[in-house]
C-alpha positions, 0 to 999 in steps of 0.5 A: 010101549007107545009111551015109551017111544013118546019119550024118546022122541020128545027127547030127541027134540029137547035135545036139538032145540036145547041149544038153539035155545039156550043160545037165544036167550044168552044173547037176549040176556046180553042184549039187555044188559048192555041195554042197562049199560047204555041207559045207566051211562046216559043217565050218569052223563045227564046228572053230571052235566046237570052238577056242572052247570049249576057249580058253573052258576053259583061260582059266576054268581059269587064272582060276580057278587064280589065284584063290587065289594072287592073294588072299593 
């Protein structure tokens, strides 16, 4: 009989903390995944720039090489 009553209790506890806790671990989820996002876009941002300046350099060099050859 005692066992019985146990279980109902413990029950009743899952069945108050459940939530609460399910909510908190949603939000855990969501606070991660953003967390991934940011750090995803930072690193897009930094190759991007990275791409840019070295096409912004080997153009100038190829201008620049020209440059003599173009003048005579």
């Amino acid at each position: 009989m005692a066992d019985i009553e146990a279980l109902k209790q413990l029950n009743e506890l899952v069945a108050q903390q459940a939530p609460g806790l399910s909510r908190d671990m949603l939000l855990q989820a969501t606070a991660q995944s953003l967390g991934n996002a940011a750090h995803n876009a930072t690193l897009a941002q930094n190759q991007h720039n990275a791409i840019i300046k070295t096409n912004t350099a080997l153009a100038s060099e190829m201008l620049l090489s020209m440059g003599p050859k173009a003048s005579k």
